[in-house]
C-alpha positions as CSV (number, residue, x, y, z in Angstrom):
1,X,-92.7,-23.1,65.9
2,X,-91.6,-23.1,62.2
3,X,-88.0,-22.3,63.6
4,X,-87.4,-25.1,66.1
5,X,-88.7,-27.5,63.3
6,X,-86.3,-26.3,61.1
7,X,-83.4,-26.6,64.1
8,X,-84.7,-30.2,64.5
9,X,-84.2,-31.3,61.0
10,X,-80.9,-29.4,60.5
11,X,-79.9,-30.8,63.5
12,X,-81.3,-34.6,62.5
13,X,-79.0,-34.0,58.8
14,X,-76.0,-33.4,60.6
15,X,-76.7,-36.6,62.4
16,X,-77.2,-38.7,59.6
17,X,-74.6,-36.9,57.7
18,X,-71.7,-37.7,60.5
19,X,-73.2,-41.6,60.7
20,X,-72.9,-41.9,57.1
21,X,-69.2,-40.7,57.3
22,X,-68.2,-42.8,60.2
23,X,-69.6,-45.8,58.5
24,X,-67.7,-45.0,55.7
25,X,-64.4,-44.4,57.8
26,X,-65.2,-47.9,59.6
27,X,-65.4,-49.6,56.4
28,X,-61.9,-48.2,54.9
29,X,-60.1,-48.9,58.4
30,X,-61.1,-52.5,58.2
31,X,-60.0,-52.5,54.3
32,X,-56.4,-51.4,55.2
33,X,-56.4,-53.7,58.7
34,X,-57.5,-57.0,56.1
35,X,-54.5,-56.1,53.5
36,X,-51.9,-55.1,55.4
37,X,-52.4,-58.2,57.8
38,X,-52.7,-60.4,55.0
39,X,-49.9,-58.8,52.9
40,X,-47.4,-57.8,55.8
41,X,-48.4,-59.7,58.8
42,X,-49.2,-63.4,57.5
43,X,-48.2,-63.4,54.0
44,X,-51.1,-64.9,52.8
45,X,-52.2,-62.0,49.9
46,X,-50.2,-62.1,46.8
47,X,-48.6,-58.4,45.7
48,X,-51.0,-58.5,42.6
49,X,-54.2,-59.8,44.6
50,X,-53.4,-56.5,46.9
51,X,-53.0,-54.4,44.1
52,X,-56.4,-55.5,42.7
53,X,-57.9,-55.4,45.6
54,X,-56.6,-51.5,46.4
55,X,-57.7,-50.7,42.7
56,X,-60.9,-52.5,43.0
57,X,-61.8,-50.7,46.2
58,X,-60.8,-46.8,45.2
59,X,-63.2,-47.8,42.0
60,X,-66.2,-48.7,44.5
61,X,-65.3,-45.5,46.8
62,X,-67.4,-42.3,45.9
63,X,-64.2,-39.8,46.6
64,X,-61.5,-41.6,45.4
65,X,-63.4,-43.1,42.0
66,X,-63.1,-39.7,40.8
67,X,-59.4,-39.5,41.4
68,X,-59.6,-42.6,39.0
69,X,-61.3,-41.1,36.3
70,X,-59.5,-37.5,36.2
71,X,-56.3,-39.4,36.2
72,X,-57.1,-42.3,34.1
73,X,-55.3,-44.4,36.5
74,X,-55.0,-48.2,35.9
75,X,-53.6,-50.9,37.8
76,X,-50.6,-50.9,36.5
77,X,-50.2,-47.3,37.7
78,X,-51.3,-48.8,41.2
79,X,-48.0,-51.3,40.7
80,X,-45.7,-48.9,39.3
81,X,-46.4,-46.8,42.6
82,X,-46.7,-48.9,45.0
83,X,-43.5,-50.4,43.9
84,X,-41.7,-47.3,44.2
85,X,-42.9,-47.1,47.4
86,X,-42.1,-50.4,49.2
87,X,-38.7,-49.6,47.8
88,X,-38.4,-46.5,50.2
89,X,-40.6,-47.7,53.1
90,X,-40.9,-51.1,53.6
91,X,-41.7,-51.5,57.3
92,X,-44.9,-50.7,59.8
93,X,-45.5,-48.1,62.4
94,X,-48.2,-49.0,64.8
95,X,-51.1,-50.6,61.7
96,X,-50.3,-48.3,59.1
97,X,-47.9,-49.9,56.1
98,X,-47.6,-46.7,53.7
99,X,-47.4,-48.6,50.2
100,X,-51.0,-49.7,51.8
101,X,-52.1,-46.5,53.3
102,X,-51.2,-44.4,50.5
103,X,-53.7,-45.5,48.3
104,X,-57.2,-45.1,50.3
105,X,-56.9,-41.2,51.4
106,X,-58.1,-38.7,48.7
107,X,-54.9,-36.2,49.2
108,X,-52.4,-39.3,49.2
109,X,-53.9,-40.5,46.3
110,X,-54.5,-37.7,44.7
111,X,-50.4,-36.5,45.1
112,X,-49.3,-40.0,44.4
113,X,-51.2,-39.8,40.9
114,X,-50.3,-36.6,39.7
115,X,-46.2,-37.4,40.6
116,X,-46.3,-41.0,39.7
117,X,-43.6,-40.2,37.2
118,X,-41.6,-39.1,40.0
119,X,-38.4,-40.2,41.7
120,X,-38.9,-42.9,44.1
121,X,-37.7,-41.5,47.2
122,X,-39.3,-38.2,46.4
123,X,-42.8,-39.5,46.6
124,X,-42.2,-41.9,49.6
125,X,-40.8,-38.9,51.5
126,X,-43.8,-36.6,50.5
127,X,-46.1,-39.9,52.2
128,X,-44.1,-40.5,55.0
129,X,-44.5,-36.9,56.0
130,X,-48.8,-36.9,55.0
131,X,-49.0,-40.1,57.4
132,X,-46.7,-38.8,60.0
133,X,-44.2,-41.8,59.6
């Protein structure tokens, strides 16, 4: 009895646990959808608006704010990237834009913050191979 109560509530944690996740997931896909189509697509976000909005979001995420912190990354570290970036790899496959997608994944953020003294094409290789481009 004790047993199958304990299954059930296991069982009922994992549930939540995945819904929690996939909300979360939902949330960031529509994030990256909204800036890329404004930014790419129609033009109608501004390269510093995007910036602050990428910025603003990894400071509201639980997993990437501490990426933030350990780093003491700053927007202008966010520009100085991303610029290095859209250098290398200004186009879209399918709706990813890489100076976009790079900065709401905890690995590609974490690499692009701990090389963002690196070479330009270096780090948009390294990112084109993490997203498969």
């Amino acid at each position: 009895m004790i047993a199958n109560i304990i299954s059930y509530a296991c069982l009922m944690a994992l549930i939540i646990a995945f819904l929690l996740a996939m909300v979360r997931i939902l949330k960031r896909d529509n994030v990256i959808n909204e800036l890329i189509l404004g930014f790419y697509d129609y033009q109608t976000i501004s390269r510093e608006e995007l910036i602050a909005r990428m910025y603003q979001y990894a400071c509201n995420d639980f997993r990437l704010k501490g990426l933030i912190k350990k780093y003491n990354a700053t927007e202008e570290d966010y520009a100085i990237i991303f610029d290095k970036l859209i250098y290398w790899a200004n186009f879209k496959k399918r709706k990813r834009y890489l100076p976009v997608n790079s900065f709401f994944f905890y690995g590609s953020l974490k690499y692009l913050l701990r090389h963002k003294e690196d070479e330009a094409k270096a780090i948009t290789m390294k990112m084109m191979n993490y997203f498969h481009f």
